[in-house]
C-alpha positions in Angstrom: 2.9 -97.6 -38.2 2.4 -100.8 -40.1 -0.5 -101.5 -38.1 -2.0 -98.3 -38.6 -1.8 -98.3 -42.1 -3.7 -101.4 -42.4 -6.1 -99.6 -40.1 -6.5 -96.7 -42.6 -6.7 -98.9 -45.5 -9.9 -101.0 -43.8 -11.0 -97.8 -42.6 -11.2 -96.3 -46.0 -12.3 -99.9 -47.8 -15.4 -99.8 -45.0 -16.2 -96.5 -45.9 -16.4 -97.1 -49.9 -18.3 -100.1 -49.5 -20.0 -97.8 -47.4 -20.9 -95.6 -49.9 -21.1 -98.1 -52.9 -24.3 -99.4 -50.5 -26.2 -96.3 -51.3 -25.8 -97.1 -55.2 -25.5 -100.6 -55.6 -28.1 -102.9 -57.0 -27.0 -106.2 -55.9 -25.3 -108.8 -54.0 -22.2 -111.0 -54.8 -22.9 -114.9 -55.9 -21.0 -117.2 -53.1 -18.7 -118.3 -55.5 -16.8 -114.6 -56.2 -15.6 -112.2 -53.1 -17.1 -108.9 -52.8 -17.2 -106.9 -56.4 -20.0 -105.4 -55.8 -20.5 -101.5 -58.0 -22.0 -98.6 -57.4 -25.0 -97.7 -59.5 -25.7 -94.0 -59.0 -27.1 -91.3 -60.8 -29.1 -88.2 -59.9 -31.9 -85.8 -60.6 -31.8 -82.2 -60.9 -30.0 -78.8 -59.5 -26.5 -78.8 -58.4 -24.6 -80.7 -60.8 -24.0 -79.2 -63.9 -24.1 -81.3 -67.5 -20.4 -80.7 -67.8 -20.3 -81.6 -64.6 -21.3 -85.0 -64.6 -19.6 -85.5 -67.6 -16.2 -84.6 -66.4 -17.1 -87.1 -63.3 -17.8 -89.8 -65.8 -14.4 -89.2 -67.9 -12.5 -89.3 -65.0 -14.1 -92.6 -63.8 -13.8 -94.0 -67.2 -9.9 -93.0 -67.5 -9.8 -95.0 -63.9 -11.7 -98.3 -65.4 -9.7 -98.4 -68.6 -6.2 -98.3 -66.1 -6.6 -100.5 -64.0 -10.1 -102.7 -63.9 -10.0 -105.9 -66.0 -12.4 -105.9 -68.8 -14.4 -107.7 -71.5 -13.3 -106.6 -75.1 -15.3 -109.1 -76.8 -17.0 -107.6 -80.2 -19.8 -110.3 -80.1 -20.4 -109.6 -76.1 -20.2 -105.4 -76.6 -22.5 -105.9 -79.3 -25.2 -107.5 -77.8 -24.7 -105.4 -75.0 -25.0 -102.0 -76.8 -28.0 -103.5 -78.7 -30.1 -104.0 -75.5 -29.1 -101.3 -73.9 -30.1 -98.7 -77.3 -33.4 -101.2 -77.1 -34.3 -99.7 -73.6 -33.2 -96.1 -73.8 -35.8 -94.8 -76.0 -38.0 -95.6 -73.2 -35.7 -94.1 -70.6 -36.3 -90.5 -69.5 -32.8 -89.0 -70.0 -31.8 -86.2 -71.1 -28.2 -87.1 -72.0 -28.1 -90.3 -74.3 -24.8 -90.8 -75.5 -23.9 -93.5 -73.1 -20.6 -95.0 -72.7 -20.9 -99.3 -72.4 -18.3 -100.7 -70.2 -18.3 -104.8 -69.3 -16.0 -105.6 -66.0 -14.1 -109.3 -66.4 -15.7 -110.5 -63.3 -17.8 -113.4 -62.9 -19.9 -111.4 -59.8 -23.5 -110.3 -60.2 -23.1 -106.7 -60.7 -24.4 -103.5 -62.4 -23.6 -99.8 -62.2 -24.4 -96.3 -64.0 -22.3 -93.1 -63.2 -22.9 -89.7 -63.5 -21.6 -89.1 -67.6 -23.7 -91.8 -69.4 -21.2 -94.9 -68.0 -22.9 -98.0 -67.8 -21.5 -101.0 -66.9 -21.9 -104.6 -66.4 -20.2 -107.6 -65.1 -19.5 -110.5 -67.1 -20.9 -112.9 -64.3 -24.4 -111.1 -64.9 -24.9 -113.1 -68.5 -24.2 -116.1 -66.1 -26.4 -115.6 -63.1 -29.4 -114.2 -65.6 -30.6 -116.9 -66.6 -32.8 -115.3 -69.0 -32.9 -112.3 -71.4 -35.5 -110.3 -69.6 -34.0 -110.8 -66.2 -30.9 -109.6 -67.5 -32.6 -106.5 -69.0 -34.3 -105.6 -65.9 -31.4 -104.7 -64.3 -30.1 -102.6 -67.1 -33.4 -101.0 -66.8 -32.7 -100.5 -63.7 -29.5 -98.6 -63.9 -30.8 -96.5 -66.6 -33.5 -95.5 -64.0 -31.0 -94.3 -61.7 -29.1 -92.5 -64.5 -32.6 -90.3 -65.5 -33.4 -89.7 -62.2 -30.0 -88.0 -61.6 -30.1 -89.8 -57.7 -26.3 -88.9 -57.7 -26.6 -85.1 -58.1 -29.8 -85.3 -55.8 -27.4 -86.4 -52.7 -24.5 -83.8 -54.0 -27.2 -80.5 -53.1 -26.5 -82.1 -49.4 -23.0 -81.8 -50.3 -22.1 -78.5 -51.0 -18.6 -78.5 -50.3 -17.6 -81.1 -52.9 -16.1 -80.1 -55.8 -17.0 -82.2 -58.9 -13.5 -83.6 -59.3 -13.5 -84.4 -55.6 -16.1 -86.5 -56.0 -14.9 -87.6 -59.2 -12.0 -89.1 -57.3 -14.2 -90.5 -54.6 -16.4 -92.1 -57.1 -13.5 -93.6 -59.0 -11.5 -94.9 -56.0 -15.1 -96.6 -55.0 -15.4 -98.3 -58.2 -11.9 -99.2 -58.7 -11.7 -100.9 -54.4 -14.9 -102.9 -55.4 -13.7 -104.3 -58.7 -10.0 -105.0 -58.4 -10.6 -106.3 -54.7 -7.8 -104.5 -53.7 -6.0 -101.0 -52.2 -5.8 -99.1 -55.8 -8.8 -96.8 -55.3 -8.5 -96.4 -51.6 -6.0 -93.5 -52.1 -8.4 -91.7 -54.6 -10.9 -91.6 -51.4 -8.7 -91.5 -48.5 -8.0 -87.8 -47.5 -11.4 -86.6 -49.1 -14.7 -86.6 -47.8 -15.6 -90.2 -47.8 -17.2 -89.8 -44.1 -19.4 -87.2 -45.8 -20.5 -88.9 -48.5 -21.6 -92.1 -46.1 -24.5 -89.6 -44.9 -25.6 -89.5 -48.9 -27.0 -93.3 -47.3 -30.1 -91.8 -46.0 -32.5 -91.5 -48.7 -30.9 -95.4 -50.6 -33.9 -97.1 -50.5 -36.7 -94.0 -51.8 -33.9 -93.9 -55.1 -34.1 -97.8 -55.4 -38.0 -98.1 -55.1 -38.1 -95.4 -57.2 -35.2 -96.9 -59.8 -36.8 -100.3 -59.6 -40.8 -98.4 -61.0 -39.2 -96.3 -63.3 -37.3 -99.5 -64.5 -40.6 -101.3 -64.7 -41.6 -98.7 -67.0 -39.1 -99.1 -69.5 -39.5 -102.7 -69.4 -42.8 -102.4 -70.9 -42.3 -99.4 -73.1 -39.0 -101.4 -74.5 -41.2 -104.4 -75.7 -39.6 -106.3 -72.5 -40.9 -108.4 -69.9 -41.3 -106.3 -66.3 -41.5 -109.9 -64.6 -37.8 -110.5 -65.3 -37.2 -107.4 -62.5 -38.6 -109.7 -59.4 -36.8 -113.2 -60.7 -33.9 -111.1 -61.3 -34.4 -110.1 -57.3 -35.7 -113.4 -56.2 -31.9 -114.8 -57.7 -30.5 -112.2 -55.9 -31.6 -113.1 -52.5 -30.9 -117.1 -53.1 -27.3 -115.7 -53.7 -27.0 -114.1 -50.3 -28.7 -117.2 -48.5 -26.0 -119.2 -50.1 -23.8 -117.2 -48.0 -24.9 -118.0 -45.0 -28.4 -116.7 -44.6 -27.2 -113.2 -44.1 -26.3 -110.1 -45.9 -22.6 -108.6 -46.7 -21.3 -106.4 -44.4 -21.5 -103.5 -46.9 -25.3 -104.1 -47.7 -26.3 -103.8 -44.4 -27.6 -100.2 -44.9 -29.4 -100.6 -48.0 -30.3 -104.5 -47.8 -32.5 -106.2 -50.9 -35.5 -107.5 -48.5 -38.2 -109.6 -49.3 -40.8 -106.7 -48.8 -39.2 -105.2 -51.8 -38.8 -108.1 -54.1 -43.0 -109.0 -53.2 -43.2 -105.1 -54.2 -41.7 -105.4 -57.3 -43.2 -108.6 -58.2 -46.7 -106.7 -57.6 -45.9 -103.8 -59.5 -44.9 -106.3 -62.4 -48.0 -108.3 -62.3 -49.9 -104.5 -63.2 -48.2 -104.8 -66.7 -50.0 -107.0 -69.3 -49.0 -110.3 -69.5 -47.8 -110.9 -73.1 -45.1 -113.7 -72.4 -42.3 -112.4 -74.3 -39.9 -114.9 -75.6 -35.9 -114.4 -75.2 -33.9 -113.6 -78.1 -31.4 -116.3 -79.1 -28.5 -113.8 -79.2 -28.4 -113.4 -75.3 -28.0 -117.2 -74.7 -25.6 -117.4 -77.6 -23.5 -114.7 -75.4 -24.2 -116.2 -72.0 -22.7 -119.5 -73.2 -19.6 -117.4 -75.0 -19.1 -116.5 -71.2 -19.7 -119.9 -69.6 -16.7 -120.8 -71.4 -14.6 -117.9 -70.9 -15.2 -118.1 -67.1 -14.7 -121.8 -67.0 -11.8 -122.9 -64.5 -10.2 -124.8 -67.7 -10.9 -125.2 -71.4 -11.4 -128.8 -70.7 -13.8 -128.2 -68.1 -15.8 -125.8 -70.3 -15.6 -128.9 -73.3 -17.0 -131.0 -69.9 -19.8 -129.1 -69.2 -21.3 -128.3 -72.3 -21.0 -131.9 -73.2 -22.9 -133.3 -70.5 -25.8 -130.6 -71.5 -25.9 -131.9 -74.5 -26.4 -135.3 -72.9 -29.8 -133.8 -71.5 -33.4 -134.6 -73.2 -33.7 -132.2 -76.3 -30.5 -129.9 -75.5 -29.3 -131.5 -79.2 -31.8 -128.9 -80.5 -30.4 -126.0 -77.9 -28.4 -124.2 -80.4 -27.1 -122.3 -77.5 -25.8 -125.1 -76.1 -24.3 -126.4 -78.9 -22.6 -123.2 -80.1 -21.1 -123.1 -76.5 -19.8 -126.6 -77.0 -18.3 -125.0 -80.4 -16.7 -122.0 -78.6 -15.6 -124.6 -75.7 -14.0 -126.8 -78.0 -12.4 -123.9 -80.1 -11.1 -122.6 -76.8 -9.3 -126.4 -76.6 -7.4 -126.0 -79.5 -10.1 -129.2 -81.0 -10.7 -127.4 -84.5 -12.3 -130.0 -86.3 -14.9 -130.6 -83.7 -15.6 -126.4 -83.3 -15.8 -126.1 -87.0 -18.2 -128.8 -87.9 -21.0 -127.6 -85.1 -20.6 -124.4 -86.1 -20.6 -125.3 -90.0 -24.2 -126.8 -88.8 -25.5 -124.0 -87.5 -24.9 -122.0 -89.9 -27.1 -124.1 -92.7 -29.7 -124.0 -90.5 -28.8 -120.2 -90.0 -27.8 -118.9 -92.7 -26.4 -115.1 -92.0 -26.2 -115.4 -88.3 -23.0 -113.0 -87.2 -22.4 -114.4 -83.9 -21.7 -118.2 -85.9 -19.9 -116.8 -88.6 -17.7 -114.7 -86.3 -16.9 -117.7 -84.4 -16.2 -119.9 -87.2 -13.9 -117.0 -89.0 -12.2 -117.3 -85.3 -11.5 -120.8 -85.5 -9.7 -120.5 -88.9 -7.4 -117.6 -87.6 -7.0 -119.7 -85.2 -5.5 -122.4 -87.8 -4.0 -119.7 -89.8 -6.4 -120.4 -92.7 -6.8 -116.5 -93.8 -8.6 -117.1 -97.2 -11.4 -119.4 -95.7 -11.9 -116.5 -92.8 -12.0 -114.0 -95.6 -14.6 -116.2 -97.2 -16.9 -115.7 -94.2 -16.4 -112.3 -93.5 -15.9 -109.9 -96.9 -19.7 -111.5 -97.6 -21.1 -111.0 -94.3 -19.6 -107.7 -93.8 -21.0 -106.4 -97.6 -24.4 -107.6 -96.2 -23.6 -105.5 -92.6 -21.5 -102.5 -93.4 -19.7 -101.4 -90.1 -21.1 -104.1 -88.2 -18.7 -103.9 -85.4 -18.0 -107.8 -84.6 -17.1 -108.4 -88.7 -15.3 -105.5 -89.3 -12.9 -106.4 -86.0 -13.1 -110.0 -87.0 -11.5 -109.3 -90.8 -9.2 -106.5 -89.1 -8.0 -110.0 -86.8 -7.3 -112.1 -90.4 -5.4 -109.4 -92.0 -3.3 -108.3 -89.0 -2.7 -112.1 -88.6 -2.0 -112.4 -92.3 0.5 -109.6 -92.2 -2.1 -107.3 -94.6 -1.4 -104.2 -92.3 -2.5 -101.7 -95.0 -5.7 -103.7 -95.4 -6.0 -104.2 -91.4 -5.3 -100.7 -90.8 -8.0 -99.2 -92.8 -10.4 -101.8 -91.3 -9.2 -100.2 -87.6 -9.7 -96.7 -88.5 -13.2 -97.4 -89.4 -14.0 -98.7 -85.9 -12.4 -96.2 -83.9 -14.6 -93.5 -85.6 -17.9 -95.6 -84.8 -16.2 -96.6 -81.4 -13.1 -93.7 -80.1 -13.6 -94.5 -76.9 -12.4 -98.4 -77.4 -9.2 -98.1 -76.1 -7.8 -101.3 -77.6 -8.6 -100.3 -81.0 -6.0 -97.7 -81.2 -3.9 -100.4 -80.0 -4.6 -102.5 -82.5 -4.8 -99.7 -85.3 -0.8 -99.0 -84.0 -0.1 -102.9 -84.4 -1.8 -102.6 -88.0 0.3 -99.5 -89.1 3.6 -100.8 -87.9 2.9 -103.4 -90.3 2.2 -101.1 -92.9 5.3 -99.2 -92.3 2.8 -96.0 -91.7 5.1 -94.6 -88.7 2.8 -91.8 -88.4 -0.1 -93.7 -88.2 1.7 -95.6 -85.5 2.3 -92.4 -83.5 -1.0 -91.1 -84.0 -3.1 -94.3 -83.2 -0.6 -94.5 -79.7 -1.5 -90.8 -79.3 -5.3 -91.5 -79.0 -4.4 -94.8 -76.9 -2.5 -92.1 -73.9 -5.3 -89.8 -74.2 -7.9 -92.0 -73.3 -5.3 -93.7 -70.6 -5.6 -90.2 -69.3 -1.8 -89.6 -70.1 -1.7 -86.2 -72.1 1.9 -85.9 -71.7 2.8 -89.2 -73.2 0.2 -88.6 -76.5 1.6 -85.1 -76.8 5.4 -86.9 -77.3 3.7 -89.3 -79.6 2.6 -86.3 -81.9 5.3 -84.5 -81.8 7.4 -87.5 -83.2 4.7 -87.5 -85.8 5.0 -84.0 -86.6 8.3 -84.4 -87.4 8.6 -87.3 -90.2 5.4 -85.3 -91.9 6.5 -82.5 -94.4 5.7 -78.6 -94.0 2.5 -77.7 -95.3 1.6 -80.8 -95.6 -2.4 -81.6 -95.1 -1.5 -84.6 -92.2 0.6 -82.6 -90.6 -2.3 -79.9 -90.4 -4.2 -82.5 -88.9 -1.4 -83.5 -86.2 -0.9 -79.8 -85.4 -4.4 -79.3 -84.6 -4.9 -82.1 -82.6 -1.6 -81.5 -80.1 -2.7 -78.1 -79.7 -5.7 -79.5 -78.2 -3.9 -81.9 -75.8 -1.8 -79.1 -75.0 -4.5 -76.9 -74.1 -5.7 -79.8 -71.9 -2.7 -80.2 -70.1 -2.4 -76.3 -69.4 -6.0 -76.6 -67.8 -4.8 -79.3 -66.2 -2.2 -78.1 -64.6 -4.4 -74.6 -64.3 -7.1 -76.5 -62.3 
């Protein structure tokens, strides 16, 4: 029995990868296993709006339970501003987007049906440059406007939405936690049905990879940073060996269509468009944080600065701050980052950092110093705002920390670890309620109705009768309730 379980499991495993072949853009980097995503969307017909966007909640509840994942400010932020930089040049139809960045250090990209797109950390390190980077956003946002997903569900016509919901989620979930948790969301469903969705792979990737070309140009971007991004692509599998992994073998990144790409690209004008100096700033943020050791990271960035002219690399130097931060060497982090911020005066990303470095020494009023300025200058900037929430929390300010919190979980609801840190912020004010309320909004995104409907109820009963909060709670657990009824209903 043991033996056939482990059967199943590999079975099953094949069989996602499988599938994840037909929507994936790229291959691992030899230095990570397999966590390779799929990148699907679709085009037209069978799949309903609603649809696809109860598909992407339920992939999304999946990610925030059990996938490891960036919550960086700085890093979301720069990610959400690309990303807003390319849609307007994207055709779709649905445009509220949902960002997600998995804490992996693989190559990897992936879009799902419901506006999800999602990154892996290890593409800031394996892009080496802003554009390449881009291109395979792009790419994914190609594949979400062409609707490829719902295109290969008309073949399907026995698969329910939430079937394939759970399909989709157990993929994801196999490929990024490199282990059994989303096998049993695919095992028992129609995972053998949804490996003949491989035939028409390669039309939707030459098709994804024009249409990305497109919005490339449109977006003010470089279209040549789509075949470098390839060209890395394909050094990474010959590092492993000169051959492709096992799950690529049905929709392999060839040579024929990296040289088509690189054609297509030379079409476009060549205009030579220089990186920003925020995506290096983040790339090295991430250097560091995927470092083996803070020592090593301190290592690295010091022998770059050994290098002819990297003195003048602010990147470089900024990661050295963030390295030597990360080492618990204050003095050293603080004084680069105190000189690059008089020769850039009003940069968020280094006066972020340095406001981290004094929380880090518990020296609130210097922090506050940074940030109260910079965040009058940037209202609801979302870096800042998180960044002074951080001090006062630290500081024992929950009041002050609290009302910080709510502000970013109406620009941002579906951050999870807001609400967690808006509960953390009201215990410290004492606010109860706003404890049971912020937890609340925590279990419904965990996709655990049940426990946010105890959380209100507890709420409901400290508040008075009549009272205008307690209109509020009653209004909102009637929702969840409904929710769990159709739930249960469906």
């Amino acid at each position: 029995m043991k033996h056939l379980l482990k059967f199943c499991a590999r079975f099953y495993r094949s069989a996602a990868l499988a599938v994840a072949a037909t929507l994936l853009l790229t291959p691992v980097p030899a230095h990570t296993q397999s966590s390779d995503l799929p990148s699907i969307g679709g085009s037209g017909g069978l799949m309903a709006d609603q649809q696809e966007a109860d598909i992407g909640q339920q992939v999304m509840t999946s990610l925030r339970r059990s996938a490891p994942r960036i919550q960086d400010p700085l890093v979301y932020d720069y990610l959400s501003n690309v990303i807003y930089r390319l849609v307007p040049s994207a055709p779709l139809d649905n445009r509220d987007l949902q960002l997600v960045i998995i804490d992996d250090a693989g190559l990897n990209a992936f879009a799902v049906p419901g506006g999800i797109v999602g990154v892996n950390g290890g593409l800031f390190l394996n892009a080496a440059t802003e554009q390449q980077f881009a291109s395979v956003l792009a790419h994914e946002l190609a594949h979400l406007s062409q609707r490829h997903f719902a295109r290969r569900m008309q073949q399907q016509e026995t698969s329910t939405p939430l079937t394939v919901a759970g399909m989709v989620a157990g993929i994801i979930l196999s490929a990024v936690t490199q282990s059994d948790i989303g096998i049993a969301a695919i095992a028992g469903t129609q995972a053998l049905a949804m490996q003949n969705m491989l035939a028409y792979s390669r039309a939707h990737e030459k098709e994804a990879d024009r249409i990305g070309l497109d919005i490339l140009a449109s977006s003010g971007m470089d279209p040549r940073g789509m075949p470098e991004m390839f060209e890395i692509m394909m050094r990474r599998n010959r590092l492993q060996g000169n051959r492709l992994p096992e799950y690529l073998s049905t929709h392999p990144l060839t040579q024929s269509r990296v040289a088509d790409t690189r054609s297509r690209a030379e079409q476009y004008p060549d205009e030579r468009i220089r990186d920003g100096q925020e995506y290096h700033l983040v790339r090295s943020r991430l250097q560091v944080h995927y470092a083996r050791s803070p020592e090593i990271a301190v290592e690295t960035f010091e022998s770059y600065l050994e290098q002819e002219d990297a003195v003048r690399n602010d990147a470089i130097r900024y990661g050295l701050a963030v390295a030597y931060q990360d080492n618990r060497q204050y003095d050293k982090a603080r004084s680069i980052l105190e000189e690059l911020l008089a020769d850039n005066p009003g940069r968020i990303t280094f006066q972020v950092t340095l406001a981290e470095v004094f929380i880090s020494e518990e020296r609130y009023a210097q922090a506050r110093n940074i940030l109260e300025p910079a965040l009058s200058r940037n209202p609801g900037n979302y870096p800042l705002t998180y960044a002074l929430a951080s001090t006062e929390t630290a500081d024992g300010n929950g009041a002050a920390a609290a009302s910080l919190l709510r502000e970013l979980t109406r620009s941002h609801p579906g951050q999870e670890h807001l609400w967690l840190r808006l509960a953390e912020a009201e215990g410290i004010a004492r606010n109860i309620v706003g404890v049971h309320r912020a937890r609340a909004e925590y279990y419904v995104l965990m996709g655990d109705l049940k426990s946010a409907q105890r959380q209100l109820r507890q709420a409901q009963e400290i508040l008075p009768t009549g009272s205008a909060e307690r209109q509020v709670v009653n209004e909102r657990l009637g929702d969840i309730t409904r929710r769990m009824q159709a739930r249960n209903n469906s």
